[in-house]
MILUMMAR-788505 format. One record per atom (N, C-alpha, C, CB): residue number from 0; residue in three letters; atom name; x, y, z. Coordinates in steps of 0.2 Angstrom, whole numbers, always signed. Glycine has a CB too. Example, Ala and Ser with C-alpha at 12.3 -4.5 7.8 and 13.67 -1.06 7.14 Angstrom:
! residues 2
pt i=0; aa=ALA; at=N; px=+66; py=-28; pz=+39
pt i=0; aa=ALA; at=CA; px=+62; py=-22; pz=+39
pt i=0; aa=ALA; at=C; px=+66; py=-16; pz=+39
pt i=0; aa=ALA; at=CB; px=+57; py=-22; pz=+45
pt i=1; aa=SER; at=N; px=+64; py=-11; pz=+35
pt i=1; aa=SER; at=CA; px=+68; py=-5; pz=+36
pt i=1; aa=SER; at=C; px=+64; py=+0; pz=+39
pt i=1; aa=SER; at=CB; px=+70; py=-3; pz=+29
***
This chain:
! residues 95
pt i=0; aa=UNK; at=N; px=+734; py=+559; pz=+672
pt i=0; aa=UNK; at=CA; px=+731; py=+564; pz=+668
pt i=0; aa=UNK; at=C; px=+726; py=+568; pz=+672
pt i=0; aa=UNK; at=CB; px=+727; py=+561; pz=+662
pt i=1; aa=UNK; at=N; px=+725; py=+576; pz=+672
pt i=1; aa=UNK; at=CA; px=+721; py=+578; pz=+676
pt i=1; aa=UNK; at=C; px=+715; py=+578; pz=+670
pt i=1; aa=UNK; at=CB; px=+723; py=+585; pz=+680
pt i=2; aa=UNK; at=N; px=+710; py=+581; pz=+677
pt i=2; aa=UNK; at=CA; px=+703; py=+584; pz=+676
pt i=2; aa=UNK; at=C; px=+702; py=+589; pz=+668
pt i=2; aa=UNK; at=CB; px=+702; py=+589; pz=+683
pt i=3; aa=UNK; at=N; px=+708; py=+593; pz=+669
pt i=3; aa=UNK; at=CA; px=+706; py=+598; pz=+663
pt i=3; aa=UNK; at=C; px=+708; py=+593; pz=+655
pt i=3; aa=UNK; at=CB; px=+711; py=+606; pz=+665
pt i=4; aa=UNK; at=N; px=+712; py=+589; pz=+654
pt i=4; aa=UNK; at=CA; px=+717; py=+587; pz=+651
pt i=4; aa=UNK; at=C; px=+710; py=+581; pz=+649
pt i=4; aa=UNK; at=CB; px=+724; py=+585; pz=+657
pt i=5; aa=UNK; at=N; px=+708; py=+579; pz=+653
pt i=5; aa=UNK; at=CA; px=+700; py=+574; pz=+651
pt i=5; aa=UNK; at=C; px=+698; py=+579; pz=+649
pt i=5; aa=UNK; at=CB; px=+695; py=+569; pz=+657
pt i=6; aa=UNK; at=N; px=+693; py=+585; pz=+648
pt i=6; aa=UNK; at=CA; px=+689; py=+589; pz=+648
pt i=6; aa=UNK; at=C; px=+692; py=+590; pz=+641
pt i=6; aa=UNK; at=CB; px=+688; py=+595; pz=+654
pt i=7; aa=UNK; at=N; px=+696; py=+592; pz=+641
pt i=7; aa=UNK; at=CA; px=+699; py=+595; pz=+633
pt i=7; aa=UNK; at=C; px=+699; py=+589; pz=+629
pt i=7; aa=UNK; at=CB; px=+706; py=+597; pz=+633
pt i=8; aa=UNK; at=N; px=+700; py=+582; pz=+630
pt i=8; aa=UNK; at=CA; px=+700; py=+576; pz=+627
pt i=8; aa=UNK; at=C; px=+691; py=+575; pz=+623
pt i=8; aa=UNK; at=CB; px=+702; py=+570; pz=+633
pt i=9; aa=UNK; at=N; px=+688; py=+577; pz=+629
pt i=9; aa=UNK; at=CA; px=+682; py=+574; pz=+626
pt i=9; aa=UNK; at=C; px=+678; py=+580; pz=+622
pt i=9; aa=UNK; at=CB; px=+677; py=+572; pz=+632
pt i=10; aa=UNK; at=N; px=+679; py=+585; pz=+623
pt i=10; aa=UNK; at=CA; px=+679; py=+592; pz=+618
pt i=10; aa=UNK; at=C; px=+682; py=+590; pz=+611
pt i=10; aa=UNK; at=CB; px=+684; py=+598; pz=+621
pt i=11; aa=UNK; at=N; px=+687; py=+588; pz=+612
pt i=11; aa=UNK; at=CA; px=+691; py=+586; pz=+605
pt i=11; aa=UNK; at=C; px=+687; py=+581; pz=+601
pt i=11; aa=UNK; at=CB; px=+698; py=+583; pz=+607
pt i=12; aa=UNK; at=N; px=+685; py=+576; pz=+605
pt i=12; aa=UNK; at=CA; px=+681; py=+569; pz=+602
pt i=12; aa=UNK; at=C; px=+673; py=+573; pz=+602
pt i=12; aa=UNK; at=CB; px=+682; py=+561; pz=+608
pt i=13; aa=UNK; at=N; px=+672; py=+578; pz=+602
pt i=13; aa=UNK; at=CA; px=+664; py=+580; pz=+601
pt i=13; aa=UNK; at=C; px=+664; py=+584; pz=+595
pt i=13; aa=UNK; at=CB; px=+661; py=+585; pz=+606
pt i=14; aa=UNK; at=N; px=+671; py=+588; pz=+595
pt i=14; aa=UNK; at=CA; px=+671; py=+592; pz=+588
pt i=14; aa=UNK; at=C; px=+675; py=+587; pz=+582
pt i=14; aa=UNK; at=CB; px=+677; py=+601; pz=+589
pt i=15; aa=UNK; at=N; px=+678; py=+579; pz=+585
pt i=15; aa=UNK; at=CA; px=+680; py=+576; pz=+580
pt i=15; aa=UNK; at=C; px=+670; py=+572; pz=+576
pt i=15; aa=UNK; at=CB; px=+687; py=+570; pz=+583
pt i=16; aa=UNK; at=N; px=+668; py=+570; pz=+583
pt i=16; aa=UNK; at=CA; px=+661; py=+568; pz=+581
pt i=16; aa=UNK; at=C; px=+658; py=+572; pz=+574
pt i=16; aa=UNK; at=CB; px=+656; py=+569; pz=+587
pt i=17; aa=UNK; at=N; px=+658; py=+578; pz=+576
pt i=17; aa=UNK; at=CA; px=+652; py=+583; pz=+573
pt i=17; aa=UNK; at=C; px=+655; py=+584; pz=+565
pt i=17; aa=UNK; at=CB; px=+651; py=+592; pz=+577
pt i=18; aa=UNK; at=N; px=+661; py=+584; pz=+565
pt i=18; aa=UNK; at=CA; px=+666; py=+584; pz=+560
pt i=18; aa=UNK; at=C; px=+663; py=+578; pz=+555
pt i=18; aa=UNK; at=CB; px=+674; py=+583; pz=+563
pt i=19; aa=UNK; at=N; px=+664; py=+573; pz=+557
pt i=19; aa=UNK; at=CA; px=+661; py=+568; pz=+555
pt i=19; aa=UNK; at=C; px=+655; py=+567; pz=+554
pt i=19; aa=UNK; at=CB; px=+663; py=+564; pz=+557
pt i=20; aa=UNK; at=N; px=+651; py=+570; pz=+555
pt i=20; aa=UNK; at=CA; px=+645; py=+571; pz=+556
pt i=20; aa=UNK; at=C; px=+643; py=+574; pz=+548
pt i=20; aa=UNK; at=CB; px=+645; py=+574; pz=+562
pt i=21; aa=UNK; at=N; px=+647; py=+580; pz=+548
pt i=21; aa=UNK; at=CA; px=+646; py=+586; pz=+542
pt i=21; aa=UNK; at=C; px=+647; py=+582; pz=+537
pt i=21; aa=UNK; at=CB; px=+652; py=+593; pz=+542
pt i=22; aa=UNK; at=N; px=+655; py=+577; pz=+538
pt i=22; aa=UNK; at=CA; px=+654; py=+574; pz=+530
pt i=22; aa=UNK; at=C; px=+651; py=+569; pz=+529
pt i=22; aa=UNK; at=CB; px=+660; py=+573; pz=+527
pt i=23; aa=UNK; at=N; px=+649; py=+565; pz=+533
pt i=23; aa=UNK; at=CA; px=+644; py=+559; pz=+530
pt i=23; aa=UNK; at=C; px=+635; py=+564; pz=+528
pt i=23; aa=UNK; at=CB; px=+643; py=+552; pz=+539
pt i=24; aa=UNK; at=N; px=+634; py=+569; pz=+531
pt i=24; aa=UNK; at=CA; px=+629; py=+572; pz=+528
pt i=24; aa=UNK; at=C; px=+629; py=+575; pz=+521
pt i=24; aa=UNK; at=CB; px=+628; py=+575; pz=+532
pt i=25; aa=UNK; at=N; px=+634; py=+575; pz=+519
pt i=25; aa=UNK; at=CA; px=+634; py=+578; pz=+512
pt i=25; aa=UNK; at=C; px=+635; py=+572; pz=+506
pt i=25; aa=UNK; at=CB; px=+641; py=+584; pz=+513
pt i=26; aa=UNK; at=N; px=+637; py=+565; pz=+508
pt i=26; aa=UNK; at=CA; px=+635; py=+562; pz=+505
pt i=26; aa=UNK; at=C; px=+629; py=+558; pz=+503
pt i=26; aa=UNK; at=CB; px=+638; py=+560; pz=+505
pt i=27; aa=UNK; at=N; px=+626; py=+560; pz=+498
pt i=27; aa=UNK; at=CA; px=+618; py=+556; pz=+496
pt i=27; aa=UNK; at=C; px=+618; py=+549; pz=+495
pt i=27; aa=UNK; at=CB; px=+614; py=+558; pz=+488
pt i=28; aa=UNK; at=N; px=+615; py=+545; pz=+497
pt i=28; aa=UNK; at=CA; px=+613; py=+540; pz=+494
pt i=28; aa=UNK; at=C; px=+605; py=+539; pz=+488
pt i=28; aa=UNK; at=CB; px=+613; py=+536; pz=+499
pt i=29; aa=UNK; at=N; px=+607; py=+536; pz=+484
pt i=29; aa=UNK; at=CA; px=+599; py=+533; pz=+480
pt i=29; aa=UNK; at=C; px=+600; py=+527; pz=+478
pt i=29; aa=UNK; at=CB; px=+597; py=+538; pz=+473
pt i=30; aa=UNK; at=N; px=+595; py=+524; pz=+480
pt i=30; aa=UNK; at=CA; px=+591; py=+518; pz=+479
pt i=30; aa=UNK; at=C; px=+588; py=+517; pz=+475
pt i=30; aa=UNK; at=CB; px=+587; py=+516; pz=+483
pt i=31; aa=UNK; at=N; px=+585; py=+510; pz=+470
pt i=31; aa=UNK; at=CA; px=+580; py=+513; pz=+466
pt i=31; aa=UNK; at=C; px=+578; py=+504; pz=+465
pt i=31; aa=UNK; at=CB; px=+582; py=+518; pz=+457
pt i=32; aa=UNK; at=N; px=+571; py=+503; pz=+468
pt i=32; aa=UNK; at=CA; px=+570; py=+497; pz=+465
pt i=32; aa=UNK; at=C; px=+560; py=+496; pz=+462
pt i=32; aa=UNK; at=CB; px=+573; py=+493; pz=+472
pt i=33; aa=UNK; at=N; px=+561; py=+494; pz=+457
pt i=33; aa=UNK; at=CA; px=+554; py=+496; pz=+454
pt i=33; aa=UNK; at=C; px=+550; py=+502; pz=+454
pt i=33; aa=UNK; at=CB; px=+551; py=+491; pz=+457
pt i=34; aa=UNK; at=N; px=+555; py=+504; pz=+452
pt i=34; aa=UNK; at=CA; px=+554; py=+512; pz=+449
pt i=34; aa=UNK; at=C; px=+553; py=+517; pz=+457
pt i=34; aa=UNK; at=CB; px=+546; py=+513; pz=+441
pt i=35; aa=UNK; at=N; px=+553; py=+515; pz=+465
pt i=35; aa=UNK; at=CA; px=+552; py=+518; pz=+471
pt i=35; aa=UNK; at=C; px=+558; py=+519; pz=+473
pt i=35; aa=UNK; at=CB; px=+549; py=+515; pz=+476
pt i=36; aa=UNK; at=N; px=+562; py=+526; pz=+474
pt i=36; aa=UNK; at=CA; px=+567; py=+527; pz=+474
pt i=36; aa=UNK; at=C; px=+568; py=+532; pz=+483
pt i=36; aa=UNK; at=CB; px=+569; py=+529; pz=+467
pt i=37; aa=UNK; at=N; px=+574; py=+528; pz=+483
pt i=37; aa=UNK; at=CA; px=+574; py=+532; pz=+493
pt i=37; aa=UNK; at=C; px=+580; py=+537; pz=+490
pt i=37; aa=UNK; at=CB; px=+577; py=+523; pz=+503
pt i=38; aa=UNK; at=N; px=+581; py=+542; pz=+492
pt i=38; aa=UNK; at=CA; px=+586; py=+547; pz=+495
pt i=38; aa=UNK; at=C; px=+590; py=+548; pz=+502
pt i=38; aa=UNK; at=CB; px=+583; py=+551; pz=+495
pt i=39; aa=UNK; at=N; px=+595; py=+545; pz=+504
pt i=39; aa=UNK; at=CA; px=+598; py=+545; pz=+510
pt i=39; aa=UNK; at=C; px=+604; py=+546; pz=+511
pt i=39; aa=UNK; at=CB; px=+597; py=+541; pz=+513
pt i=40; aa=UNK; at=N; px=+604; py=+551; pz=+516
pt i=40; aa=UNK; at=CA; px=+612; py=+553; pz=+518
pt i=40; aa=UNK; at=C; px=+615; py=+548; pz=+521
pt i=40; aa=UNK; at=CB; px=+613; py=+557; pz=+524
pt i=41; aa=UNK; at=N; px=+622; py=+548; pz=+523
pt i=41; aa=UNK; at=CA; px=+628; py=+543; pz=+526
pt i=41; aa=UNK; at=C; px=+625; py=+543; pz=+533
pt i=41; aa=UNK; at=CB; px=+637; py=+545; pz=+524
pt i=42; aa=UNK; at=N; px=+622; py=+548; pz=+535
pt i=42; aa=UNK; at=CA; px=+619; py=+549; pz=+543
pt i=42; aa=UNK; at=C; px=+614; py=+545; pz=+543
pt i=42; aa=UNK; at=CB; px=+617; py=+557; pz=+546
pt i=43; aa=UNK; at=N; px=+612; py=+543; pz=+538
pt i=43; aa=UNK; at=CA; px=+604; py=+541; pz=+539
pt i=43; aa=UNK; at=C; px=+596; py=+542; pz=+540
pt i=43; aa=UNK; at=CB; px=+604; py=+539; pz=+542
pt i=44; aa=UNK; at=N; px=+598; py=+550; pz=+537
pt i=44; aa=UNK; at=CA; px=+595; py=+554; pz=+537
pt i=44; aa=UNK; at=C; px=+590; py=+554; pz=+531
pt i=44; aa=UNK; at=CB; px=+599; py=+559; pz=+538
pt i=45; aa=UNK; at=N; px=+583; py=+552; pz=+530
pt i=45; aa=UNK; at=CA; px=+581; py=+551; pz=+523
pt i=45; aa=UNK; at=C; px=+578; py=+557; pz=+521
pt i=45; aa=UNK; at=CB; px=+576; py=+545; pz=+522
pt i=46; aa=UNK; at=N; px=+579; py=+559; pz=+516
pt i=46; aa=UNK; at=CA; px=+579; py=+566; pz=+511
pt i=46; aa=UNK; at=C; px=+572; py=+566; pz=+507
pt i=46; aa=UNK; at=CB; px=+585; py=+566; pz=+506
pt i=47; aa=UNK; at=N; px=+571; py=+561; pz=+505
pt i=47; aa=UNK; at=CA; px=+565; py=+557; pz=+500
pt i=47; aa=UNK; at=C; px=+563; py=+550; pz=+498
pt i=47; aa=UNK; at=CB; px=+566; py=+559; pz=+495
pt i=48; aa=UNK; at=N; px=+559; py=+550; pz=+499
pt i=48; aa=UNK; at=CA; px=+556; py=+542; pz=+493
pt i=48; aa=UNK; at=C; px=+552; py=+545; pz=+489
pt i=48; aa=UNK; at=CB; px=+551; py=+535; pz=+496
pt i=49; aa=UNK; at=N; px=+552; py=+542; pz=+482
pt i=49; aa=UNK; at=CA; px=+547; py=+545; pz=+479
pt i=49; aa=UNK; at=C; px=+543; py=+537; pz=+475
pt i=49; aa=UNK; at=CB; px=+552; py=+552; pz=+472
pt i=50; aa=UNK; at=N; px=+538; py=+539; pz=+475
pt i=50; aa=UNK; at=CA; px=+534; py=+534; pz=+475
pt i=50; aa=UNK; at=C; px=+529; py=+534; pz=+468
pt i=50; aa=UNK; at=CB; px=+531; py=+534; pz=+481
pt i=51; aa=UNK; at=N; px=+528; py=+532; pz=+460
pt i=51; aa=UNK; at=CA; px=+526; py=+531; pz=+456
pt i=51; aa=UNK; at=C; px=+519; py=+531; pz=+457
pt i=51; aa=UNK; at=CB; px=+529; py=+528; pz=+455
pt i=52; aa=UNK; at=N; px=+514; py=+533; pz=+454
pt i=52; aa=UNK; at=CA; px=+507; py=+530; pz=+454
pt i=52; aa=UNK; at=C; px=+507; py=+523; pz=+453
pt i=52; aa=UNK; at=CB; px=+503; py=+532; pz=+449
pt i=53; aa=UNK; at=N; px=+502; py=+521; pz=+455
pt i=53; aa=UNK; at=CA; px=+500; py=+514; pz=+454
pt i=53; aa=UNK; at=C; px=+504; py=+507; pz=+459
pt i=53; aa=UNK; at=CB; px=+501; py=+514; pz=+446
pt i=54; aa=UNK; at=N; px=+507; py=+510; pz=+462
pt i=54; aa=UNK; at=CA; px=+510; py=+506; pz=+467
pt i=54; aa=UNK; at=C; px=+505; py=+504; pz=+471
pt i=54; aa=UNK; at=CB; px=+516; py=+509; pz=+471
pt i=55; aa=UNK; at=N; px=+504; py=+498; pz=+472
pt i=55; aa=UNK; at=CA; px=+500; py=+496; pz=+480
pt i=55; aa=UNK; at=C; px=+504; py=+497; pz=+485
pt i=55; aa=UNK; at=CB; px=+497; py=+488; pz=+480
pt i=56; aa=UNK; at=N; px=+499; py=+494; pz=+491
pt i=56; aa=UNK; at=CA; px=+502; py=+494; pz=+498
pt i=56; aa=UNK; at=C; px=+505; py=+487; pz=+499
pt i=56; aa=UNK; at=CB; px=+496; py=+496; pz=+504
pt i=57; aa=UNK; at=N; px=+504; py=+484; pz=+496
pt i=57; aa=UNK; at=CA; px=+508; py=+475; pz=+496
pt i=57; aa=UNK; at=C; px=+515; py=+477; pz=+493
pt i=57; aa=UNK; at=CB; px=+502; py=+467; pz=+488
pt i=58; aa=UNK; at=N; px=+514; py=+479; pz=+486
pt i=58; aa=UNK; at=CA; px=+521; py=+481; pz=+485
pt i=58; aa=UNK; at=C; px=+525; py=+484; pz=+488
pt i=58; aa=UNK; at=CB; px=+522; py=+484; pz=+480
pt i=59; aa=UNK; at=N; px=+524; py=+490; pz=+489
pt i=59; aa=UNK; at=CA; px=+525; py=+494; pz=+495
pt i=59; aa=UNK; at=C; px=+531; py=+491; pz=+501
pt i=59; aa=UNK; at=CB; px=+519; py=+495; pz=+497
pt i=60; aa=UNK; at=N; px=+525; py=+484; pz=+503
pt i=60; aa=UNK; at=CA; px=+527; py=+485; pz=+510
pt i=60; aa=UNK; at=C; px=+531; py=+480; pz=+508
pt i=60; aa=UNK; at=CB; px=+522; py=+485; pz=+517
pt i=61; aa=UNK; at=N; px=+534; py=+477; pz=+503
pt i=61; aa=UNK; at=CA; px=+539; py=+473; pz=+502
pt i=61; aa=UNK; at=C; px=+544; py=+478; pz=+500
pt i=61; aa=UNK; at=CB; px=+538; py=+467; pz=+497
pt i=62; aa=UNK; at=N; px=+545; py=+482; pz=+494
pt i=62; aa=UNK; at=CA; px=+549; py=+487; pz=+490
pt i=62; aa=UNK; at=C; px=+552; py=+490; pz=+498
pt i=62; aa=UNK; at=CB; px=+543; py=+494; pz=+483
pt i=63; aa=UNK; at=N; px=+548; py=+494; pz=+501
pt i=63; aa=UNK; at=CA; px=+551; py=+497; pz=+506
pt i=63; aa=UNK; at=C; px=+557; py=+498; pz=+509
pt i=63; aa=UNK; at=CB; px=+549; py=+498; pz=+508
pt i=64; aa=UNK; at=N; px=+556; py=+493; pz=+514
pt i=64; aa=UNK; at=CA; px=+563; py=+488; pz=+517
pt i=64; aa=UNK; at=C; px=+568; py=+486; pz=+514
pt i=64; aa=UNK; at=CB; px=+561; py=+480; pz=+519
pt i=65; aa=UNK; at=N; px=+566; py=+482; pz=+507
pt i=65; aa=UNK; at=CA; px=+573; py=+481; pz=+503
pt i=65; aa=UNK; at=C; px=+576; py=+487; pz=+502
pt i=65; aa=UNK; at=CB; px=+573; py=+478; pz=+495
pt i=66; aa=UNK; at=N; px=+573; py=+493; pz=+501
pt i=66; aa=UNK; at=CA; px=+577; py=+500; pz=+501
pt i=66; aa=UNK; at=C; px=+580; py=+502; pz=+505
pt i=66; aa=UNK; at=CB; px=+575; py=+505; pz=+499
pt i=67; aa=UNK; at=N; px=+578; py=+503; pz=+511
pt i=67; aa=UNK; at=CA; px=+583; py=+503; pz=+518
pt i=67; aa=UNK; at=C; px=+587; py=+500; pz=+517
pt i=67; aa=UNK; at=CB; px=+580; py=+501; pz=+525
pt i=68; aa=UNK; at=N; px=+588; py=+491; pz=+518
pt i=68; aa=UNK; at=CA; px=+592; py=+488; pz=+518
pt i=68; aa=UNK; at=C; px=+598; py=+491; pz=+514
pt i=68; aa=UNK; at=CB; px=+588; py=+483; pz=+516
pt i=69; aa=UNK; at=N; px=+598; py=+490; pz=+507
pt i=69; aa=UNK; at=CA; px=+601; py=+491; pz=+501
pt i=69; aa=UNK; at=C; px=+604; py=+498; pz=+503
pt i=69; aa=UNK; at=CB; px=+596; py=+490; pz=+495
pt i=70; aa=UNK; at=N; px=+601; py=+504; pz=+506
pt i=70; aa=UNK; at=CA; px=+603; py=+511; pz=+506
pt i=70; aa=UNK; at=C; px=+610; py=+508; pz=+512
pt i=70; aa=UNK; at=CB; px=+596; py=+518; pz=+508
pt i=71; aa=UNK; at=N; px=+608; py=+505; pz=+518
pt i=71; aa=UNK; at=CA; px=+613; py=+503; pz=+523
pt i=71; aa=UNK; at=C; px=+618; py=+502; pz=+522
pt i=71; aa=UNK; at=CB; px=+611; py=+499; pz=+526
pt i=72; aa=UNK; at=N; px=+617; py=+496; pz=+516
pt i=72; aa=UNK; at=CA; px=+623; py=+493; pz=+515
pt i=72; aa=UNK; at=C; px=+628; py=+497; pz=+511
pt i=72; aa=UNK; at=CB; px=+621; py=+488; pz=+511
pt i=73; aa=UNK; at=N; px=+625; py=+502; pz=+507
pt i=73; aa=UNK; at=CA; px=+630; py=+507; pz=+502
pt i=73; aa=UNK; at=C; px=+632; py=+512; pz=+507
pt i=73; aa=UNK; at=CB; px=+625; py=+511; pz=+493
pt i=74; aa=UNK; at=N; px=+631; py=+514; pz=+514
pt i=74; aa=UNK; at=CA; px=+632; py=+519; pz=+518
pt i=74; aa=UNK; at=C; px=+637; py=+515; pz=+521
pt i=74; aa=UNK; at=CB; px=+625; py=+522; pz=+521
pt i=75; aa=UNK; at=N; px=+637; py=+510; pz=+522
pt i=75; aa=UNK; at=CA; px=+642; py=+507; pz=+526
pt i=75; aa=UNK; at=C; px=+648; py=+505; pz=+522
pt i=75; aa=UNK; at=CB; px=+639; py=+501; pz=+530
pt i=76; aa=UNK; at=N; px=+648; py=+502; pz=+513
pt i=76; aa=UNK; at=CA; px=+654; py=+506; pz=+511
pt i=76; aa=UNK; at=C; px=+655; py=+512; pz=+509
pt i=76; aa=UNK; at=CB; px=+655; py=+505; pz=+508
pt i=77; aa=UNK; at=N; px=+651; py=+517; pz=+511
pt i=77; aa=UNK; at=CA; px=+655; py=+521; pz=+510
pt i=77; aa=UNK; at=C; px=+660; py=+524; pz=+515
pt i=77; aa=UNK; at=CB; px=+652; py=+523; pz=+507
pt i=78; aa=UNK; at=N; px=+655; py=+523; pz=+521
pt i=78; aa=UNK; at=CA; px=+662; py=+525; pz=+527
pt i=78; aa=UNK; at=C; px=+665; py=+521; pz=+527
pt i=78; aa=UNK; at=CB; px=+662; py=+526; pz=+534
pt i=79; aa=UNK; at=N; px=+668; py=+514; pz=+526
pt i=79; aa=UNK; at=CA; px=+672; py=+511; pz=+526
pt i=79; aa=UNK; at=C; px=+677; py=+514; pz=+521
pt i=79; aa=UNK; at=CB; px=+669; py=+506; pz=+525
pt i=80; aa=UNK; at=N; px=+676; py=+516; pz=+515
pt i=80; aa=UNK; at=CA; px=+681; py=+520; pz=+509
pt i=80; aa=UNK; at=C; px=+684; py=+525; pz=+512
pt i=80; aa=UNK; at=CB; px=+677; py=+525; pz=+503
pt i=81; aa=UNK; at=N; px=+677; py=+530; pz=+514
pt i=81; aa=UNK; at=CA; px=+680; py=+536; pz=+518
pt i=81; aa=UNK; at=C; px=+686; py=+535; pz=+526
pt i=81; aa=UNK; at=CB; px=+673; py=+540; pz=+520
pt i=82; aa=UNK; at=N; px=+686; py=+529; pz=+528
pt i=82; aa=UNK; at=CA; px=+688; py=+528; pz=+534
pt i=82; aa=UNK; at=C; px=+697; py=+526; pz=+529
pt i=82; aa=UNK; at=CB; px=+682; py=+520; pz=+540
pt i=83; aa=UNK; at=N; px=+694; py=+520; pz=+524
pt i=83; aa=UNK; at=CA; px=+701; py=+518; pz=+521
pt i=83; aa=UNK; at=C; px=+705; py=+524; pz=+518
pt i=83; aa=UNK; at=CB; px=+700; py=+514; pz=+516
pt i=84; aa=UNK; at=N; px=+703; py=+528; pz=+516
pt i=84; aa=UNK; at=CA; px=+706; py=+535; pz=+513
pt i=84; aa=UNK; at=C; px=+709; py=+538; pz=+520
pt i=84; aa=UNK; at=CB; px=+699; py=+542; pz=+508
pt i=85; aa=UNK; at=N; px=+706; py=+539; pz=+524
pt i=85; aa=UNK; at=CA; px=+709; py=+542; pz=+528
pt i=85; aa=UNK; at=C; px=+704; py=+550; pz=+531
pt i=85; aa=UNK; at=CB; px=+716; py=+544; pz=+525
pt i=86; aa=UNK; at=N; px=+699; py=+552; pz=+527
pt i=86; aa=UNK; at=CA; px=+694; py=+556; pz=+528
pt i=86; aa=UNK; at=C; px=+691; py=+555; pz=+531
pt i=86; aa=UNK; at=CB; px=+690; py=+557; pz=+525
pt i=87; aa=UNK; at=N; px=+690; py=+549; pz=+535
pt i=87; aa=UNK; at=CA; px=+686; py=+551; pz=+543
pt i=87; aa=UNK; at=C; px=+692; py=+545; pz=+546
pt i=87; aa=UNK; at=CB; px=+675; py=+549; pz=+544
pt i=88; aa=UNK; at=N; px=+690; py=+548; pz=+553
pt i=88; aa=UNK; at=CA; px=+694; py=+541; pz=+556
pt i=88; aa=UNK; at=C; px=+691; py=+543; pz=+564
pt i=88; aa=UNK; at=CB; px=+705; py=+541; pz=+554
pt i=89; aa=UNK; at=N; px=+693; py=+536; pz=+566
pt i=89; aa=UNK; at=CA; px=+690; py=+534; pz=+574
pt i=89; aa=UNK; at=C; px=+694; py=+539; pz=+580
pt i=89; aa=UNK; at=CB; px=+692; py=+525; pz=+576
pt i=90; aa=UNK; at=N; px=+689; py=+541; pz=+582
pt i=90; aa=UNK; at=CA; px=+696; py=+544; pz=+587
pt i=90; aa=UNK; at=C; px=+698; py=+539; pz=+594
pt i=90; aa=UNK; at=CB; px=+694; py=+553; pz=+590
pt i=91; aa=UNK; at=N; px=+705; py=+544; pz=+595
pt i=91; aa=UNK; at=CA; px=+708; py=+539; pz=+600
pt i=91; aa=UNK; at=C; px=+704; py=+541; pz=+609
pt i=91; aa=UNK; at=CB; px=+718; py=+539; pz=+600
pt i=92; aa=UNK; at=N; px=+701; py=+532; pz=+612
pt i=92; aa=UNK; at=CA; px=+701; py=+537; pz=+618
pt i=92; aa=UNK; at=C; px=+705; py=+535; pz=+622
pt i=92; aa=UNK; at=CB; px=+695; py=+537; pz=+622
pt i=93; aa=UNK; at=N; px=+710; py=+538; pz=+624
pt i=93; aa=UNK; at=CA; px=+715; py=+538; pz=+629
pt i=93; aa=UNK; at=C; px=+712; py=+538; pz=+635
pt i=93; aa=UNK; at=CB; px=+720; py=+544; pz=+629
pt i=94; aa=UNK; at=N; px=+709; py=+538; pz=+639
pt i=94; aa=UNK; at=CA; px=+707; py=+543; pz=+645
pt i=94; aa=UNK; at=C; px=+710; py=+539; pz=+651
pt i=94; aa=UNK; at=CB; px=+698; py=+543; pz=+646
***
């Protein structure tokens, strides 16, 4: 395999990356646990929390984490769906 032949490969796997990229960004996640709700892309990109009056900093800083957590877990099925459908998939590295 030449020089140019790799060059074009990894071009390919940058515009397959970005590709993938686009559609995991268009799917939202939402979290909601005691009424604190997180907003996050499949990229992991958080959009919002919205946070009620009267929440302390104790609650808070337990509420918080479980929502990452929880947002993770539903972002990882869902590229796993998307991977199973066939809508995104791994690219090959040959090189």
């Amino acid at each position: 395999m030449n020089m140019f032949s790799k060059l074009n490969q990894i071009k390919d796997l940058k515009a397959q990356a970005k590709q993938m990229q686009n559609s995991l960004s268009q799917e939202i996640i939402e979290v909601e646990k005691s009424n604190v709700i997180l907003k996050m892309d499949a990229t992991q990109k958080v959009h919002s929390i919205t946070i009620p009056d009267g929440k302390t900093n104790t609650e808070l800083e337990k509420i918080i984490p479980e929502l990452f957590n929880d947002s993770t877990k539903k972002i990882q099925k869902v590229m796993a769906e998307k991977m199973k459908s066939g809508e995104i998939s791994m690219p090959d590295f040959n090189f």
